[in-house]
N, C-alpha and C positions, 0 to 999 in steps of 0.2 A: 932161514932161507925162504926168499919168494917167493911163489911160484906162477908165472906169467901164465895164463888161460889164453888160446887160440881164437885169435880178433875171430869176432862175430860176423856176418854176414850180413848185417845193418851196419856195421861200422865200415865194412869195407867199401859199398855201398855209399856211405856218407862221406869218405875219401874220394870218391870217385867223381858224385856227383857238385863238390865242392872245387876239384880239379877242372870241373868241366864249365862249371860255371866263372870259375876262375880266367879262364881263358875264354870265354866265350864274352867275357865282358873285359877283357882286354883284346881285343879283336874288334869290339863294337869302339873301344876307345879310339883306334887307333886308325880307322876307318872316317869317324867325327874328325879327328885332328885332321887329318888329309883333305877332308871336305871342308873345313873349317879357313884351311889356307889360303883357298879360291875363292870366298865370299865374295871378296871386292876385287873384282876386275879391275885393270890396266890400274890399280892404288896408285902406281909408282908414275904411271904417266910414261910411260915407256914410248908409246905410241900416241899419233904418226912422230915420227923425227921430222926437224926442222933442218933446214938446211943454213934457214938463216937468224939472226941474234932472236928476235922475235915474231909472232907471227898473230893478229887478229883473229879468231873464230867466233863467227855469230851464234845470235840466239838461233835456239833450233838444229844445230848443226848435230851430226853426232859424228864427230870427226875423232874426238877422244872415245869411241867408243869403248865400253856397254853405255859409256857417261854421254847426257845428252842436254848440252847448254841450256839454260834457263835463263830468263831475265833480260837482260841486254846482252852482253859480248863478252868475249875474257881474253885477255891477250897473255898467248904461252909464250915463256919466256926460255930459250934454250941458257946459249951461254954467254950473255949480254954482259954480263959480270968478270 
């Protein structure tokens, strides 16, 4: 027969603080991921809508904002297609 000796007070301790860290670093994860989503504003082009098949935006503009034309011009294309 066994006999099991009553967890030490370091052990319980090391439970604890592996619980805590366990969770305190999935907390930090899951925080990253959430911030992580946002990196690149309007990615998808969401914005402004066009009303019509296509539209010119100059250099300079920041019409697609955060994003702010460079170079020459870029014509957005809605649903030309």
């Amino acid at each position: 027969m066994i006999k099991r000796s009553a967890p030490s007070v370091l052990g319980t301790f090391r439970t604890y603080l592996l619980a805590a860290l366990a969770a305190a670093g999935f907390a930090t994860y899951a925080g990253n991921a959430a911030a992580a989503s946002s990196i690149v504003g309007n990615g998808s082009f969401e914005t402004p809508a066009i009303s019509k098949s296509s539209q010119t935006i100059a250099a300079g503009s920041s019409a697609l904002a955060p994003w702010v034309i460079g170079g020459h011009s870029i014509d957005l294309v809605g649903n030309f297609w």
